[in-house]
N, C-alpha and C positions, 0 to 999 in steps of 0.2 A: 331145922335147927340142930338138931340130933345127930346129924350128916356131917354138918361142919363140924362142931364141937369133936368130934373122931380122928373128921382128915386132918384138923389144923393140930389137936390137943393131944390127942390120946394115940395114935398110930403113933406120930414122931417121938412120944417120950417113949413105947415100948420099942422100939427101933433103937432110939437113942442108949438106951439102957443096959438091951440085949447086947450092943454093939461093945460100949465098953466092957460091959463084964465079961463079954467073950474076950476081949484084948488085955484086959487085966489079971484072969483070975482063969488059968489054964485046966483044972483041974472039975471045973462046973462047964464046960463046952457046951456039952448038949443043950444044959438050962439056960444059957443066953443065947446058944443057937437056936431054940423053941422061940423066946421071948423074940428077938428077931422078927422070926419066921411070923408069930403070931400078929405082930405090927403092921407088916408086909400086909396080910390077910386081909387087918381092918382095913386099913388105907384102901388095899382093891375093895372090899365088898361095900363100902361106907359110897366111896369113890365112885363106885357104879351107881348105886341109888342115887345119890347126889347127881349125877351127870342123866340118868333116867328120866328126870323130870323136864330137862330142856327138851325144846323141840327140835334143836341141831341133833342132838344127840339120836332121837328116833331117826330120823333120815340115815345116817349113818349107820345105824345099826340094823335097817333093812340090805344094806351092802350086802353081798352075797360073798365078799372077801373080810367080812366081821371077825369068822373064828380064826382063821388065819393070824390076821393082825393082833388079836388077843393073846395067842399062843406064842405069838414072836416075843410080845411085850414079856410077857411070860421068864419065857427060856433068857431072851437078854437078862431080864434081872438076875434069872439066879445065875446066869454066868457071869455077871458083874461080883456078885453078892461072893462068888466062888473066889474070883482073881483077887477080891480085895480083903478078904479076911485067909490069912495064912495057917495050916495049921503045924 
């Protein structure tokens, strides 16, 4: 229950948050770049546990191209994260 309440609630308002304050309020960067950053975080470590418990997800995660794929997701976001927040 704990899991969802994060992915669905609480990741997207610190995301959501971090996002305008960084686009509104030029002079506090860092602190909605953090709040951002910190949503990002829940959503992945929430997101893992949550998906931990199925049994698709063990299978997949015995893949021996696991960290790979992890790391791509990874680098994509914050290159996304990069292209779409201007400074």
């Amino acid at each position: 229950m704990i899991y969802y309440l994060h992915v669905l609630m609480v990741s997207p308002l610190l995301m959501y948050s971090g996002y305008i304050g960084y686009k509104n309020v030029k002079d506090q960067s860092f602190l909605f770049g953090s709040l951002f950053l910190i949503g990002l975080i829940v959503a992945l470590y929430h997101g893992y546990k949550l998906l931990s418990q199925t049994a698709l997800f063990n299978k997949v995660i015995q893949n021996e191209n696991f960290p790979l794929l992890i790391l791509a997701c990874l680098v994509g976001g914050f290159l996304f994260y990069k292209s779409r927040v201007k400074q």
